[in-house]
Every structure is written in C-alpha cells, then in structure tokens.
Biopython code that builds the backbone (N, CA, C, O; Angstrom):
import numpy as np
from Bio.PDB.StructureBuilder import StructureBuilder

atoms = [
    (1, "UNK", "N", (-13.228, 21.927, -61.663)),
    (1, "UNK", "CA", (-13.076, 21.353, -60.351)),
    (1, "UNK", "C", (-14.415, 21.343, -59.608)),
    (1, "UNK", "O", (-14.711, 20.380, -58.900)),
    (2, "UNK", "N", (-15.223, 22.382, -59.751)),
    (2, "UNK", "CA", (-16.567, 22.238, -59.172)),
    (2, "UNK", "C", (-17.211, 21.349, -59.810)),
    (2, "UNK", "O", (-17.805, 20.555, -59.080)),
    (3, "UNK", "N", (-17.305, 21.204, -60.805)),
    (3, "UNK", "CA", (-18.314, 20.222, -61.727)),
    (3, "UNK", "C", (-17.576, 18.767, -61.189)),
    (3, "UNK", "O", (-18.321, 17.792, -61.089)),
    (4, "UNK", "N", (-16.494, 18.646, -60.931)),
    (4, "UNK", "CA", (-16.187, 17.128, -59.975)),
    (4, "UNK", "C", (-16.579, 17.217, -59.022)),
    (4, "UNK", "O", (-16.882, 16.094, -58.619)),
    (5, "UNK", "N", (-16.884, 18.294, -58.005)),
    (5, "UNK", "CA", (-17.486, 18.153, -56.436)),
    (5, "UNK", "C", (-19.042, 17.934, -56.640)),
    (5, "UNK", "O", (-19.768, 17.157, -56.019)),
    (6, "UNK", "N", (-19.367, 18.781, -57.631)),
    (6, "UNK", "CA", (-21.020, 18.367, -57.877)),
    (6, "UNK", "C", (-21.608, 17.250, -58.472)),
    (6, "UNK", "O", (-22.813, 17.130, -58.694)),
    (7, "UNK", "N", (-20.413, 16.129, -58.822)),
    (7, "UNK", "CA", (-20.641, 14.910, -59.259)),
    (7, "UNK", "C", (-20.647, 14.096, -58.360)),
    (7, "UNK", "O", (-21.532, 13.243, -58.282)),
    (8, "UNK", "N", (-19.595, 14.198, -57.439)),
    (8, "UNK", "CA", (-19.351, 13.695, -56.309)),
    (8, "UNK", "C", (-20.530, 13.085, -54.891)),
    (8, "UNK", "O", (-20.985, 12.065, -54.372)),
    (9, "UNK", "N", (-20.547, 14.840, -54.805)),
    (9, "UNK", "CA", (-22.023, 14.896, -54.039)),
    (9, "UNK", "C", (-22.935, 14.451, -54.460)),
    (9, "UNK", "O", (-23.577, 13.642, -53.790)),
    (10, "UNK", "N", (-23.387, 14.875, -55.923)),
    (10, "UNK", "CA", (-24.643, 14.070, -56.600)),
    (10, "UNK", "C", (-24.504, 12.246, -56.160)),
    (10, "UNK", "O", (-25.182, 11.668, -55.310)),
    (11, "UNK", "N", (-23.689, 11.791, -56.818)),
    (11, "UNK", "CA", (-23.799, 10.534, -56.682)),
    (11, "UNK", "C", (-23.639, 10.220, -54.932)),
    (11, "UNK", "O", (-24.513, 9.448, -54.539)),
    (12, "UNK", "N", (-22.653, 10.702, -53.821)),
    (12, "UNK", "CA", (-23.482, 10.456, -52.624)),
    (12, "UNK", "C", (-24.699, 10.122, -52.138)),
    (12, "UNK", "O", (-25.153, 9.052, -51.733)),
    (13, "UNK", "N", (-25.309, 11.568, -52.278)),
    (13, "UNK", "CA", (-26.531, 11.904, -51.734)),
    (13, "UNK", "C", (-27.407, 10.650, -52.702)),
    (13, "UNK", "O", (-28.141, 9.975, -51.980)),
    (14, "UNK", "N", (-27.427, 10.391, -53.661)),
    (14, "UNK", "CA", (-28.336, 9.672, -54.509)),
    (14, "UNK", "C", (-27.905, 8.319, -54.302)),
    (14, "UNK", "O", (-28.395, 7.432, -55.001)),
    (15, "UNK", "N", (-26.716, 7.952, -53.088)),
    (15, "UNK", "CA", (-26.419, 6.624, -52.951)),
    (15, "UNK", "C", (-26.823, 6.470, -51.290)),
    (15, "UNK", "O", (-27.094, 5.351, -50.853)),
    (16, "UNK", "N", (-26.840, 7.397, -50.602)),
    (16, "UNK", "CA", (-27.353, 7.429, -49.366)),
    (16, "UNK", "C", (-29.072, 8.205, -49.781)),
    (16, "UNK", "O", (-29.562, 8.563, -48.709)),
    (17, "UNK", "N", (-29.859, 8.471, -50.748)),
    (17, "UNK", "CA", (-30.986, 8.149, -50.723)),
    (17, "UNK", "C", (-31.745, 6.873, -51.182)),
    (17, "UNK", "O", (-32.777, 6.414, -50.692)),
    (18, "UNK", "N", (-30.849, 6.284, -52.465)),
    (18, "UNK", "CA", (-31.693, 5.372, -52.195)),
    (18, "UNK", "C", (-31.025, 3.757, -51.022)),
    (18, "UNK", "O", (-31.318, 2.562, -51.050)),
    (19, "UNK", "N", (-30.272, 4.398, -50.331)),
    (19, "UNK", "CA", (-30.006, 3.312, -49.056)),
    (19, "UNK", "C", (-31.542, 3.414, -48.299)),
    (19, "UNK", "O", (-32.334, 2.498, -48.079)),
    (20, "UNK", "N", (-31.657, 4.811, -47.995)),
    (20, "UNK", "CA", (-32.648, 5.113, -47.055)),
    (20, "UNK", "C", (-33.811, 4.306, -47.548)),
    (20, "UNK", "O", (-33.868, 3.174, -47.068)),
    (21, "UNK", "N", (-34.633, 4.594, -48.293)),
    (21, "UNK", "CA", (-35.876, 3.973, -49.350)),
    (21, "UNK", "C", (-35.389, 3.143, -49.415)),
    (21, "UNK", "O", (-35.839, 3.093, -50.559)),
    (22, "UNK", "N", (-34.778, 2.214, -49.329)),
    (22, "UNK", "CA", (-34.862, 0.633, -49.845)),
    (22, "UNK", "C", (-34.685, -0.111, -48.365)),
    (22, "UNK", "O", (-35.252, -1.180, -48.138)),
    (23, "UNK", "N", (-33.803, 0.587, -47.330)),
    (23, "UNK", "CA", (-33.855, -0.241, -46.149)),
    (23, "UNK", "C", (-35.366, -0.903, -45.251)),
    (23, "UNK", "O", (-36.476, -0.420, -45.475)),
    (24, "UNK", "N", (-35.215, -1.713, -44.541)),
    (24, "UNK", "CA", (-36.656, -2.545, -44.074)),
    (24, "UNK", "C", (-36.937, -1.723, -42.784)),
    (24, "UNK", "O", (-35.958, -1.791, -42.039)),
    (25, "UNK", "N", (-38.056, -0.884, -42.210)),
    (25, "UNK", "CA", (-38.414, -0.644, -40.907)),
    (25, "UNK", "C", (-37.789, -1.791, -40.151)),
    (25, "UNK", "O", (-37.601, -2.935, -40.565)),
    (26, "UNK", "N", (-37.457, -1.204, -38.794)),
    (26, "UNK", "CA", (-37.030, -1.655, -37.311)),
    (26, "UNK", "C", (-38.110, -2.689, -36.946)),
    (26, "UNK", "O", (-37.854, -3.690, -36.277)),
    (27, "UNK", "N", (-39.319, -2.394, -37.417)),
    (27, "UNK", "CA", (-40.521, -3.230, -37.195)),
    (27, "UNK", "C", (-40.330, -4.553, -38.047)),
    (27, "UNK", "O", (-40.260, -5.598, -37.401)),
    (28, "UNK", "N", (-40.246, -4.616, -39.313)),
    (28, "UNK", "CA", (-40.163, -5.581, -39.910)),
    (28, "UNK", "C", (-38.879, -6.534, -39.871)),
    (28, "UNK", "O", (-38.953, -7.758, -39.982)),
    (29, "UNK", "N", (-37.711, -5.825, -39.700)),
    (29, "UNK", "CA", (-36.537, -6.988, -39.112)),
    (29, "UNK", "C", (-36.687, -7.155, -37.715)),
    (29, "UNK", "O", (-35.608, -7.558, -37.282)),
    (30, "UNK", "N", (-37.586, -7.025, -36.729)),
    (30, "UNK", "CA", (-37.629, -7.389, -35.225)),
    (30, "UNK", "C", (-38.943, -8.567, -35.975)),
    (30, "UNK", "O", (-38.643, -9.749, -36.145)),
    (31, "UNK", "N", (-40.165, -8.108, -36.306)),
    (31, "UNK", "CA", (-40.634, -9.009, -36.681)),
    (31, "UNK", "C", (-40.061, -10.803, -37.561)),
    (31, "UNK", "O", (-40.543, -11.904, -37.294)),
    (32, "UNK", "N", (-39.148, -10.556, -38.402)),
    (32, "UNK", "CA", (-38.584, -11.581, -38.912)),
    (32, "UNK", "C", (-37.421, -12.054, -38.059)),
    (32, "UNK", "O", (-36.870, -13.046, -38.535)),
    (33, "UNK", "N", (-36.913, -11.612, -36.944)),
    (33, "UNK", "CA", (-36.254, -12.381, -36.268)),
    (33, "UNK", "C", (-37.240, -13.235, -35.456)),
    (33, "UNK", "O", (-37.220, -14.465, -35.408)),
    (34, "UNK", "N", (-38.264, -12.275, -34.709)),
    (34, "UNK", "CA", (-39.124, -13.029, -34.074)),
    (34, "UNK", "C", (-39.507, -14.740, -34.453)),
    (34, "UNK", "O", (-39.440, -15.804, -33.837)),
    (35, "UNK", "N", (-39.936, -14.302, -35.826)),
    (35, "UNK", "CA", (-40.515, -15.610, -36.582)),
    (35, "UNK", "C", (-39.050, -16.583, -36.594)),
    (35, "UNK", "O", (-39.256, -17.741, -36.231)),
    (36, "UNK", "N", (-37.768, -16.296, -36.922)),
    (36, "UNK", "CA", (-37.111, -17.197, -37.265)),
    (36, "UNK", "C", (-36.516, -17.724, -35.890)),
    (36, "UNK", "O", (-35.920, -18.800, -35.919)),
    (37, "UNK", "N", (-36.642, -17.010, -34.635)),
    (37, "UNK", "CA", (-36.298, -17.596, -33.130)),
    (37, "UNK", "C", (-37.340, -18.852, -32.903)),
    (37, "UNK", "O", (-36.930, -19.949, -32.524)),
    (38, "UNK", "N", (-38.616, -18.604, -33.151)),
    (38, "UNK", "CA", (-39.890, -19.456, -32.681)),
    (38, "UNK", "C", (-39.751, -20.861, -33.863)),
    (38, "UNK", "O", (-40.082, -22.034, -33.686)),
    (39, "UNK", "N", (-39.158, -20.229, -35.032)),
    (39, "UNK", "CA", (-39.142, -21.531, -35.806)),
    (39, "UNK", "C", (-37.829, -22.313, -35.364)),
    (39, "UNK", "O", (-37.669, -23.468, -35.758)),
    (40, "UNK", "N", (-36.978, -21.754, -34.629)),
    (40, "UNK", "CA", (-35.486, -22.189, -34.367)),
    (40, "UNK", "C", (-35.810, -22.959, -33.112)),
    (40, "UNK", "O", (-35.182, -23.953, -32.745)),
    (41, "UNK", "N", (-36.879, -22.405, -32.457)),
    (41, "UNK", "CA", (-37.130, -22.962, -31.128)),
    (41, "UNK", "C", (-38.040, -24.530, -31.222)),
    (41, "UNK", "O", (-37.898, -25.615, -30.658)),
    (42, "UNK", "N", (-38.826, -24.096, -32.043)),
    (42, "UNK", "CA", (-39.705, -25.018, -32.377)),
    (42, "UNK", "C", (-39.328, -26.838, -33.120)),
    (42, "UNK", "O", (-39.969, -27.889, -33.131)),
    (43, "UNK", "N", (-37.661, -26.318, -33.772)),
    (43, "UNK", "CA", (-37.562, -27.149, -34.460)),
    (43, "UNK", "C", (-36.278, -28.311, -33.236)),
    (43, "UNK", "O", (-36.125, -29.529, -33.320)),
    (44, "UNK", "N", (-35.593, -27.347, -32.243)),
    (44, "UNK", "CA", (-34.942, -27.692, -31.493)),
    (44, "UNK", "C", (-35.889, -29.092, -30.496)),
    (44, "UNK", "O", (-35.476, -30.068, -29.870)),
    (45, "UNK", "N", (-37.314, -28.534, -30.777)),
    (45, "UNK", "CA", (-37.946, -29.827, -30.335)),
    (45, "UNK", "C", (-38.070, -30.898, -30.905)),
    (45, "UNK", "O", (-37.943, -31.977, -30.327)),
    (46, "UNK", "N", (-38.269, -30.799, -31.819)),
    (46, "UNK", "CA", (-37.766, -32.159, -32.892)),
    (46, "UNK", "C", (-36.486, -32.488, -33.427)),
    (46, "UNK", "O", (-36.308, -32.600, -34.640)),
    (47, "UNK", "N", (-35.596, -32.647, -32.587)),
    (47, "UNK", "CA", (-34.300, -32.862, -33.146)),
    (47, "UNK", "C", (-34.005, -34.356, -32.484)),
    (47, "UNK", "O", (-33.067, -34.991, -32.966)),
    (48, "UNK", "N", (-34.858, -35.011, -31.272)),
    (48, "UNK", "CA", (-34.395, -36.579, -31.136)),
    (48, "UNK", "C", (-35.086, -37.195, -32.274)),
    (48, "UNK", "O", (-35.801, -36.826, -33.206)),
    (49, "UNK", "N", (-34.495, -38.468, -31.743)),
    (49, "UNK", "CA", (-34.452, -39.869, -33.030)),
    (49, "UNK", "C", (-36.024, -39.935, -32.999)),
    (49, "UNK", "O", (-36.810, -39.693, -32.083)),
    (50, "UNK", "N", (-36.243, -40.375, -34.407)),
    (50, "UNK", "CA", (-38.070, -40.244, -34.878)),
    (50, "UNK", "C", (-37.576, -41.518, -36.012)),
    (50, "UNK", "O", (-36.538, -41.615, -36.666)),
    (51, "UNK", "N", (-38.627, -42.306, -35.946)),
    (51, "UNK", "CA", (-38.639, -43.318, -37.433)),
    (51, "UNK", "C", (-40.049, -42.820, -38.272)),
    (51, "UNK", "O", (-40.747, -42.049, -37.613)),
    (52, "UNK", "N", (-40.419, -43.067, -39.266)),
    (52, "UNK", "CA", (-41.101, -41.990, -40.485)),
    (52, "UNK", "C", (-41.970, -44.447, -41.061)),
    (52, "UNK", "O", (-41.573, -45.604, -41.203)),
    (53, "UNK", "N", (-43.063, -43.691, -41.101)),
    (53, "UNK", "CA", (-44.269, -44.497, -41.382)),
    (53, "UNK", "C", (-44.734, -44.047, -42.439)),
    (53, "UNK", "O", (-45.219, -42.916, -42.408)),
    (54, "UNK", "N", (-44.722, -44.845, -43.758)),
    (54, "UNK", "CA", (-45.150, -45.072, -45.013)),
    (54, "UNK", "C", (-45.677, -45.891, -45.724)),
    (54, "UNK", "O", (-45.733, -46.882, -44.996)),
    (55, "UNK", "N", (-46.191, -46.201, -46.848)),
    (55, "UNK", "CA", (-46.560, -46.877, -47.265)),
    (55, "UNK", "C", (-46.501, -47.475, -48.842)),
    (55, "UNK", "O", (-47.084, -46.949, -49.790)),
    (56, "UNK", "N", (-45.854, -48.420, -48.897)),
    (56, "UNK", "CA", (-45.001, -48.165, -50.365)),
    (56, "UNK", "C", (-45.965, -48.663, -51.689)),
    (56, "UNK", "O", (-47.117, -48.853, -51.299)),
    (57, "UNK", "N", (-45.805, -48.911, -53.077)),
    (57, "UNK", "CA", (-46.747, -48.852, -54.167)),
    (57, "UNK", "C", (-47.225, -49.590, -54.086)),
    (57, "UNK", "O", (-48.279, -49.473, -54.710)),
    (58, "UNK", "N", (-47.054, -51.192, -53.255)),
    (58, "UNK", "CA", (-47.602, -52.206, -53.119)),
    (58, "UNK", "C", (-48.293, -51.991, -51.745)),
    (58, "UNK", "O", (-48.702, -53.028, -51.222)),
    (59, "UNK", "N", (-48.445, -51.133, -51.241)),
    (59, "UNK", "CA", (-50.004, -50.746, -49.664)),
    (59, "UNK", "C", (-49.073, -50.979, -48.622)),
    (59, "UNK", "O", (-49.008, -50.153, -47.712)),
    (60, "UNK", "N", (-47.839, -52.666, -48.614)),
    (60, "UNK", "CA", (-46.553, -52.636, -47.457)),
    (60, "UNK", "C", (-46.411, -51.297, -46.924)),
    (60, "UNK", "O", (-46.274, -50.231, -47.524)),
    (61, "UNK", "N", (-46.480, -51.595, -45.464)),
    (61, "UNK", "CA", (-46.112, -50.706, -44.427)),
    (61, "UNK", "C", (-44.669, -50.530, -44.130)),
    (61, "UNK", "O", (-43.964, -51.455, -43.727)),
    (62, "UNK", "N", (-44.216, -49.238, -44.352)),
    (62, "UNK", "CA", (-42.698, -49.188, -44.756)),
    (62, "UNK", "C", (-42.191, -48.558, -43.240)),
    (62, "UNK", "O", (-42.760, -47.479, -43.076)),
    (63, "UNK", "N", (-41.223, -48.924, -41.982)),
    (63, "UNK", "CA", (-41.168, -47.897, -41.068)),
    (63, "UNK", "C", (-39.435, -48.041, -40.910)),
    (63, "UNK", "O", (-38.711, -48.799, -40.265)),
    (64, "UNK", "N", (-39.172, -46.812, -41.923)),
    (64, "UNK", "CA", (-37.594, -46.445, -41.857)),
    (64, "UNK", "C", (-37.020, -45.460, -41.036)),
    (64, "UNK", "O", (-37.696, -44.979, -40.127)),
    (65, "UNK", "N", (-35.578, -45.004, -41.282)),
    (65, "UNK", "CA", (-34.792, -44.165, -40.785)),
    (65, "UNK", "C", (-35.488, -42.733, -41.420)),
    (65, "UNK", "O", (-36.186, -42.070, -40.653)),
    (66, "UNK", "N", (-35.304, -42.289, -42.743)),
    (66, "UNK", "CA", (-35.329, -40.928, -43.291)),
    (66, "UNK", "C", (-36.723, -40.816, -43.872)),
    (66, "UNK", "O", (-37.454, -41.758, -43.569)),
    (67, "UNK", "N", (-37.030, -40.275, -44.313)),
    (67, "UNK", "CA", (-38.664, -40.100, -44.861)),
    (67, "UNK", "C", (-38.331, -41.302, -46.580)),
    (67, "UNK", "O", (-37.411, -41.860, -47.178)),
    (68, "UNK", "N", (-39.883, -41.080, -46.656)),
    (68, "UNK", "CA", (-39.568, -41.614, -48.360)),
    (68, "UNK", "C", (-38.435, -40.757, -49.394)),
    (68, "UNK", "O", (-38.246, -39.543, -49.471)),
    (69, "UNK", "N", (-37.888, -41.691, -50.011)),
    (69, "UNK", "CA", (-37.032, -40.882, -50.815)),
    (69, "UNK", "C", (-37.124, -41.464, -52.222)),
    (69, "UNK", "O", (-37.979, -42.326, -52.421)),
    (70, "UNK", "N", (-36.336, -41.081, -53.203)),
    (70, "UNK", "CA", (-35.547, -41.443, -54.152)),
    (70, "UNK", "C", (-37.234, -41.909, -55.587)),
    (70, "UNK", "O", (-37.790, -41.045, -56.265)),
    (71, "UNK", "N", (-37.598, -43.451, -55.605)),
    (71, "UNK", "CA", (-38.870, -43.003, -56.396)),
    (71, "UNK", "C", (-40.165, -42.986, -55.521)),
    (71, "UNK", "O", (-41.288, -43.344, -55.874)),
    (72, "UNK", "N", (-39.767, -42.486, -54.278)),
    (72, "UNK", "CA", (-40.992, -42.702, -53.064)),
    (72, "UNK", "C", (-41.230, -41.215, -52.955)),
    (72, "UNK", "O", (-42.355, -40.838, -52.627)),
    (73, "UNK", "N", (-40.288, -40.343, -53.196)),
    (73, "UNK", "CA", (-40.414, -39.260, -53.226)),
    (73, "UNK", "C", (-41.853, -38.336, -53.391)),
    (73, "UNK", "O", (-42.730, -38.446, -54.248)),
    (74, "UNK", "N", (-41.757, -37.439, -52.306)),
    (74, "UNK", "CA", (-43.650, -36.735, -52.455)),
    (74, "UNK", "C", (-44.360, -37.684, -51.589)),
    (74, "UNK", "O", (-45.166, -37.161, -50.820)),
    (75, "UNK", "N", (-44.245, -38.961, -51.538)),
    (75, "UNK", "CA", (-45.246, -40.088, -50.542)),
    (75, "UNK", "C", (-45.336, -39.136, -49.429)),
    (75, "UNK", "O", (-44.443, -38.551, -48.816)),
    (76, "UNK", "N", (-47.158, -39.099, -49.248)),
    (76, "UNK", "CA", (-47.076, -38.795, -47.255)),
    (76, "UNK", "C", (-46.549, -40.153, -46.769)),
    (76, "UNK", "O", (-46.357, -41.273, -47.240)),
    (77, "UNK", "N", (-46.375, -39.372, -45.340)),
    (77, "UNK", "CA", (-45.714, -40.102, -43.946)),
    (77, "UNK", "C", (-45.794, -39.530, -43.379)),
    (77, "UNK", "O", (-45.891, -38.347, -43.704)),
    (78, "UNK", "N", (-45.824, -40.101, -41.557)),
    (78, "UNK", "CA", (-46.026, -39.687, -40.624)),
    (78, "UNK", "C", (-44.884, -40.345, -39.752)),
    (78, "UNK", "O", (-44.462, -41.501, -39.758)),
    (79, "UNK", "N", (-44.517, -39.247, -39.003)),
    (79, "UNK", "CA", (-43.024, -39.030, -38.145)),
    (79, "UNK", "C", (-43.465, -39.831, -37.442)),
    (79, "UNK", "O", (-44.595, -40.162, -37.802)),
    (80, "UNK", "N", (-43.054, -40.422, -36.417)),
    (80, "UNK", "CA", (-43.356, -41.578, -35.511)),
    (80, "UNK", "C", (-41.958, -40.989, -34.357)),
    (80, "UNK", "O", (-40.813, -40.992, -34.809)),
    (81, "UNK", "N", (-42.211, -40.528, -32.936)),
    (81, "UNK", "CA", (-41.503, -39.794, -32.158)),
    (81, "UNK", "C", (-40.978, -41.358, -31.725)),
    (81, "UNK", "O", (-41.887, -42.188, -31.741)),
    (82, "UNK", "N", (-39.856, -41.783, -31.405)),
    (82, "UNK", "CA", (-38.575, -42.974, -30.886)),
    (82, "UNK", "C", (-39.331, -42.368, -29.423)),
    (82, "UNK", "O", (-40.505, -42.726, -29.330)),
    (83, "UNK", "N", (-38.904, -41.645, -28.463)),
    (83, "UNK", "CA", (-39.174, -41.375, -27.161)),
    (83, "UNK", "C", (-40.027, -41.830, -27.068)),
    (83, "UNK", "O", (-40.966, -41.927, -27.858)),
    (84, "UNK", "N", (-39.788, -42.473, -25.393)),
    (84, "UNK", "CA", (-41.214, -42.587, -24.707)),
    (84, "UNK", "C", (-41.991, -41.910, -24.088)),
    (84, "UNK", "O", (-41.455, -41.086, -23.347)),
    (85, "UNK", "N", (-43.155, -41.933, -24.098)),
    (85, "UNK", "CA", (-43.756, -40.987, -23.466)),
    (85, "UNK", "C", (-43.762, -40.921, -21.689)),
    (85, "UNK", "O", (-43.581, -41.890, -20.952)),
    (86, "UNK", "N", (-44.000, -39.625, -21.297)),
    (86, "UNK", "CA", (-43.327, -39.151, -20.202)),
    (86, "UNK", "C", (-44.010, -40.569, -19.262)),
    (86, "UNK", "O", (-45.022, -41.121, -19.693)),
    (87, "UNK", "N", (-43.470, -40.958, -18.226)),
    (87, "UNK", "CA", (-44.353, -42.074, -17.346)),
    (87, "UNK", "C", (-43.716, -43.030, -17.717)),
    (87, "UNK", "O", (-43.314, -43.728, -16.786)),
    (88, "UNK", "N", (-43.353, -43.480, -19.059)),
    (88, "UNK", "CA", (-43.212, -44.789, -19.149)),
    (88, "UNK", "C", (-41.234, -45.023, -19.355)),
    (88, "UNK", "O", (-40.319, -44.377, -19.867)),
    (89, "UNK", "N", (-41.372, -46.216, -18.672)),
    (89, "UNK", "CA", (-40.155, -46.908, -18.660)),
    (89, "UNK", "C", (-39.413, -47.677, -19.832)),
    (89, "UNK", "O", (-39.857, -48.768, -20.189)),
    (90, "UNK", "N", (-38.782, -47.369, -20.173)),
    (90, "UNK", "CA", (-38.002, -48.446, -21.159)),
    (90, "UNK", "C", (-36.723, -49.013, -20.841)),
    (90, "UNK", "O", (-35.898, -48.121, -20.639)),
    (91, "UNK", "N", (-36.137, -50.470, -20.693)),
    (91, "UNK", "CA", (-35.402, -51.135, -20.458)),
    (91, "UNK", "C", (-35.241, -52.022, -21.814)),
    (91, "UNK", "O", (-36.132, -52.709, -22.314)),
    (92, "UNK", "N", (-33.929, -51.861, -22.296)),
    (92, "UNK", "CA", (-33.234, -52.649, -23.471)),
    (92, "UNK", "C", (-32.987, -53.745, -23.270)),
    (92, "UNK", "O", (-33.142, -54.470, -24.253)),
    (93, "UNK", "N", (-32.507, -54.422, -21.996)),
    (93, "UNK", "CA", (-32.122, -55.384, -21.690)),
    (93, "UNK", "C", (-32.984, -56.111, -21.066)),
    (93, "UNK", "O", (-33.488, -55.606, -20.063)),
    (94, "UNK", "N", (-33.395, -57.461, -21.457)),
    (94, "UNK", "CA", (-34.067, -58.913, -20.830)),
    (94, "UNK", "C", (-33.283, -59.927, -20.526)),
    (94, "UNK", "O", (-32.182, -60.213, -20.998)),
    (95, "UNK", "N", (-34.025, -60.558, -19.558)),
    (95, "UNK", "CA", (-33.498, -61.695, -18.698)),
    (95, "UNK", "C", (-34.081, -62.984, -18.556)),
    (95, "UNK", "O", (-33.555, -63.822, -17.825)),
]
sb = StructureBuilder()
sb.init_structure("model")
sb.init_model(0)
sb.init_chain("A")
sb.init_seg("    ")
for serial, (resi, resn, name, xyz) in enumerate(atoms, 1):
    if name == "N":
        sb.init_residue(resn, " ", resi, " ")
    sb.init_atom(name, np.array(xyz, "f"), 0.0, 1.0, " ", f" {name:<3s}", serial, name[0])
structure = sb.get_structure()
C-alpha cells in the first residue's frame, strides 16, 4: 500500500514539476498579447474596400477585387485604398 502512495506522489510531483519548467513567464504571455492587440489593431485599419494593382504576363495593368491569384499567384501588387482622402468629396451621382 505504501509503494502505491509513493507512486502516486512520484508521478504528481513529477507532473506538477514539469508543468512548472515548461510554463511561459508572465513577461512573455503579456508580451505576446501585446504584439497580437497592435496587430489586431492595426489590421482593423485596413478592413474598408481596397482594389489591388497588378500587372499581368503580358505588362497589362490588371486593377481587381482580390490580389493576384490562381497562376498570378506570388505576383507583387499594390493595395490601392477605395476611400477618399480626408477633404475630398465624392458624389456617385451626375446630372
């Protein structure tokens, strides 16, 4: 019966040591929230409508909805922000 309590305990203690040793400092999960708030924040700025500027195998200037895809795939492009910039007016409708 002792040799089951001393198994017992053994495997405890050796399951709450290596919890201890393997868990991350207070520092390093405050740090990685940090980073993933500023990237959460950051990306909340780019979430209006953007059209994406490319350029396809033939030099044609491509300006779509989603980035290059499918055998365009890897092509740079450059996001192109839909908004206007602050000051300026836009009206859809002519007369």
């Amino acid at each position: 019966m002792r040799l089951t309590w001393a198994v017992v305990l053994g495997l405890a203690g050796g399951g709450a040591l290596a919890w201890w040793l393997s868990r991350e400092p207070p520092e390093t999960v405050q740090a990685r929230r940090d980073r993933a708030e500023s990237a959460a924040a950051a990306m909340a700025g780019d979430t209006g409508p953007a059209l994406y500027r490319w350029r396809d195998d033939a030099g044609h200037l491509q300006i779509t909805e989603r980035p290059p895809g499918g055998r365009h795939a890897g092509r740079s492009y450059e996001k192109v922000d839909v908004q206007p910039r602050e000051g300026i007016e836009v009206h859809g409708q002519r007369h």
